[in-house]
ZALOFI-609541 format. One line per field, with one value per residue (C-alpha): x, y negated, z; residue number from 1; chain; residue in one letter. Coordinates in Angstrom, 2 decimals, always signed. Example, Ala and Ser with C-alpha at 12.3 -4.5 7.8 and 13.67 -1.06 7.14 Angstrom:
2
x: +12.30, +13.67
y: +4.50, +1.06
z: +7.80, +7.14
seq: 1, 2
mol: A, A
type: A, S
***
This chain:
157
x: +52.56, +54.58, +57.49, +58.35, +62.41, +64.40, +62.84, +65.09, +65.30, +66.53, +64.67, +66.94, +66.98, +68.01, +71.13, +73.06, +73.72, +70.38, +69.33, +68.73, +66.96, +65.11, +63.41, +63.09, +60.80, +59.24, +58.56, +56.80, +54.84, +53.78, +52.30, +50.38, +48.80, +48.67, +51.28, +54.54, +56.94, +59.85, +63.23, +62.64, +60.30, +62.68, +65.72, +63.18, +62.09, +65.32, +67.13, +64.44, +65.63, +68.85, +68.86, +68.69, +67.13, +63.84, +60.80, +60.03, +62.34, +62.63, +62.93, +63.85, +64.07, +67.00, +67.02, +70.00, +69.29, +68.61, +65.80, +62.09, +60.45, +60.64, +58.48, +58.20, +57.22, +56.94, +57.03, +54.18, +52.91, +49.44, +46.66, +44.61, +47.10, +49.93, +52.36, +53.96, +52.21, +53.34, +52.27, +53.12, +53.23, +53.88, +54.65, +55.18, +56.59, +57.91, +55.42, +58.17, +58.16, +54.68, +53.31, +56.84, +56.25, +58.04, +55.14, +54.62, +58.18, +58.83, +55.65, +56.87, +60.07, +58.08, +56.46, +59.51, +60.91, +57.69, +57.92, +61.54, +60.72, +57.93, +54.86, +52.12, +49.44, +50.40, +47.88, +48.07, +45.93, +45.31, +43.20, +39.66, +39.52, +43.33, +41.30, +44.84, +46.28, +43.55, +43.05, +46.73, +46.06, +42.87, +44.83, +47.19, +45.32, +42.54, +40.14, +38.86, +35.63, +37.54, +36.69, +39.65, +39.68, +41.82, +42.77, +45.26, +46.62, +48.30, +51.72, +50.95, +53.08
y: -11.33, -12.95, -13.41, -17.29, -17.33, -16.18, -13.28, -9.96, -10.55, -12.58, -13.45, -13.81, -13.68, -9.87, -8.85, -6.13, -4.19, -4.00, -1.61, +1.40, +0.38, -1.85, +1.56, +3.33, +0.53, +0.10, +3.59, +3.82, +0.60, +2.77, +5.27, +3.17, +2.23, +5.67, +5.24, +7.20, +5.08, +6.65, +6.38, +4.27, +2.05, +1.38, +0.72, -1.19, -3.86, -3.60, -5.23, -7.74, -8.95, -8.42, -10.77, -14.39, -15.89, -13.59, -15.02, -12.33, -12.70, -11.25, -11.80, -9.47, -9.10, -7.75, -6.79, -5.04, -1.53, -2.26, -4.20, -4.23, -5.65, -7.50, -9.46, -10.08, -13.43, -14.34, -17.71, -18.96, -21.64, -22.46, -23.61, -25.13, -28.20, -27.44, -27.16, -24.26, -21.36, -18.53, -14.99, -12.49, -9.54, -7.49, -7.14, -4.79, -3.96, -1.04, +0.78, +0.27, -3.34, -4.54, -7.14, -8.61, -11.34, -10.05, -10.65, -14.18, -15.02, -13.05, -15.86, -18.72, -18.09, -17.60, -20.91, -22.80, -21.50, -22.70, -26.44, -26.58, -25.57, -27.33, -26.63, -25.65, -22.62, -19.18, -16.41, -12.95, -9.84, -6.76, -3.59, -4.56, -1.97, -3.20, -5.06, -5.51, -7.58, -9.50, -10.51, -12.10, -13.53, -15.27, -17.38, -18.06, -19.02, -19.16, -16.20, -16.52, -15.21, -14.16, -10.48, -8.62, -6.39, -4.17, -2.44, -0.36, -1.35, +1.40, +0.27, +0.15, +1.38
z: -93.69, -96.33, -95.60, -97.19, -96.59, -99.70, -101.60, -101.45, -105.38, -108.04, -111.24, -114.01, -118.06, -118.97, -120.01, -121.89, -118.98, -117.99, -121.04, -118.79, -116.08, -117.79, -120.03, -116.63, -116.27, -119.63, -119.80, -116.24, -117.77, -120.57, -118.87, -116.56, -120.30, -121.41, -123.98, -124.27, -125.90, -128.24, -128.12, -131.37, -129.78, -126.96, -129.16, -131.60, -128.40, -126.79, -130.29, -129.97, -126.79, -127.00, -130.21, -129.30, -132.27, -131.77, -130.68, -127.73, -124.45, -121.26, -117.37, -115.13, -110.87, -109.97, -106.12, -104.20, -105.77, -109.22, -111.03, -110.08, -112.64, -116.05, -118.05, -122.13, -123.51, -126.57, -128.72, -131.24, -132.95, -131.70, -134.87, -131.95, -130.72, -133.67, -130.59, -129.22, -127.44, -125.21, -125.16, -121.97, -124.07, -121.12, -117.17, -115.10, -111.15, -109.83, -107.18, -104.69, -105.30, -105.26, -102.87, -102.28, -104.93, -108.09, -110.54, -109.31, -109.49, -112.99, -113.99, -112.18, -114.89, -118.10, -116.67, -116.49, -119.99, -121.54, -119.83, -121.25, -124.36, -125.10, -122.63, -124.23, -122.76, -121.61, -122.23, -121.24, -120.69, -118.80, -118.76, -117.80, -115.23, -113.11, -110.98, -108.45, -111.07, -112.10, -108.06, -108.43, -112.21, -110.92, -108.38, -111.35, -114.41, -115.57, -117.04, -120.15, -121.43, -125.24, -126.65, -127.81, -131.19, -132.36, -135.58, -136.84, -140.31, -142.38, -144.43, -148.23, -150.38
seq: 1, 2, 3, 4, 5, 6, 7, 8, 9, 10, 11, 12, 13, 14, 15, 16, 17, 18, 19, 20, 21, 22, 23, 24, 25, 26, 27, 28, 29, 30, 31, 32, 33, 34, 35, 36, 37, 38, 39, 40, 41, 42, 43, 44, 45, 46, 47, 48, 49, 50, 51, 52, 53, 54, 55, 56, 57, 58, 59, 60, 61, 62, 63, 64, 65, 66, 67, 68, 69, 70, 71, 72, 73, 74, 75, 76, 77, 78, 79, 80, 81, 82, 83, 84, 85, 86, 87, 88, 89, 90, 91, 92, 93, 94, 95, 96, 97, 98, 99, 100, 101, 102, 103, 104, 105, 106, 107, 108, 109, 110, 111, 112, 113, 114, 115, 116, 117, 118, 119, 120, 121, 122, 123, 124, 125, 126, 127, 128, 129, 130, 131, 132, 133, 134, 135, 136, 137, 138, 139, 140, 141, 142, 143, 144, 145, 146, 147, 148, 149, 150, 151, 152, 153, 154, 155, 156, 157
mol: A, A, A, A, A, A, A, A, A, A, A, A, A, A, A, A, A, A, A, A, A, A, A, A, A, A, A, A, A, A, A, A, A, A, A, A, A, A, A, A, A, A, A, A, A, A, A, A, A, A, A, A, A, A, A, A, A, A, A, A, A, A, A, A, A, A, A, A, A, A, A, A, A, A, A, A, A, A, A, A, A, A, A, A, A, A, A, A, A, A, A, A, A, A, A, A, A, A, A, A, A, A, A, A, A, A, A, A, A, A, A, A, A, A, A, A, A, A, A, A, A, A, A, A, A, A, A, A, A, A, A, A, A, A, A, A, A, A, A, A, A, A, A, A, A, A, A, A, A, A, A, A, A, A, A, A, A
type: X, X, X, X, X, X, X, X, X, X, X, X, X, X, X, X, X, X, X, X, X, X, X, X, X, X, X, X, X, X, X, X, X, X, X, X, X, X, X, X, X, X, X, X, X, X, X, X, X, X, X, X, X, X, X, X, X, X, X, X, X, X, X, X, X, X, X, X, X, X, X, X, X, X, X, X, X, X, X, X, X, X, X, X, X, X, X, X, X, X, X, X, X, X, X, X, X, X, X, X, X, X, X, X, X, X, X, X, X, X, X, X, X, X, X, X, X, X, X, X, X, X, X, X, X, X, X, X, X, X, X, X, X, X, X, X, X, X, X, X, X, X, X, X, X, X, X, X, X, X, X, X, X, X, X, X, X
***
């Protein structure tokens, strides 16, 4: 059962000294996604959060041994109400971690930094076929029925 009393973990913005564990995590995040990120991508994102002005910020849970999981949200304007918008670019929990809460609380944060900044609706997504976190997204939100395209867009020179 759940256990309800305080959660073995703390969710809190990231910081600086977080850089390491934090792209243990993104890493192992990546390859649940197939994707090998380089040491350019990591530096790349990790200037992004470390930079306060930037429109993509991060939460992390920290527990006794380290952190557990993080979570990257990002700022836009929304055409639809010309308010402000959120996007959860990306969240993750360590194996070790799961079913103790951590993604919950990670979105109860992005929640509250979106009602203090503004409101406005947080969207995210997720593979089509990780059906554990849509379980825990449908008692959170609501699922859209939106088709998602991509494209990759070569640099001109």
């Amino acid at each position: 059962s759940m256990n309800n009393s305080s959660p073995d973990f703390q969710i809190r913005p990231i910081a600086q000294g977080d850089r390491e564990q934090w792209a243990i995590l993104f890493l192992a995040y990546g390859v649940f996604y197939e994707t090998d990120f380089s040491p350019e991508v990591l530096d790349g994102v990790w200037k992004w959060l470390m930079n306060p002005s930037h429109p993509i910020k991060a939460w992390v849970a920290s527990g006794d041994h380290g952190l557990l999981g993080f979570a990257h949200l990002r700022f836009h304007d929304d055409t639809f109400t010309a308010g402000p918008a959120w996007f959860l670019d990306d969240l993750f929990t360590s194996p070790q971690a799961r079913g103790k809460g951590v993604a919950t609380g990670l979105i109860t944060a992005l929640q509250d930094h979106a009602a203090r900044h503004g409101g406005g609706t947080l969207r995210w997504i997720t593979g089509a076929e990780n059906t554990t976190a849509q379980s825990l997204y449908d008692s959170l939100a609501t699922r859209t029925s939106w088709v998602m395209y991509e494209q990759e867009i070569d640099e001109s020179s």
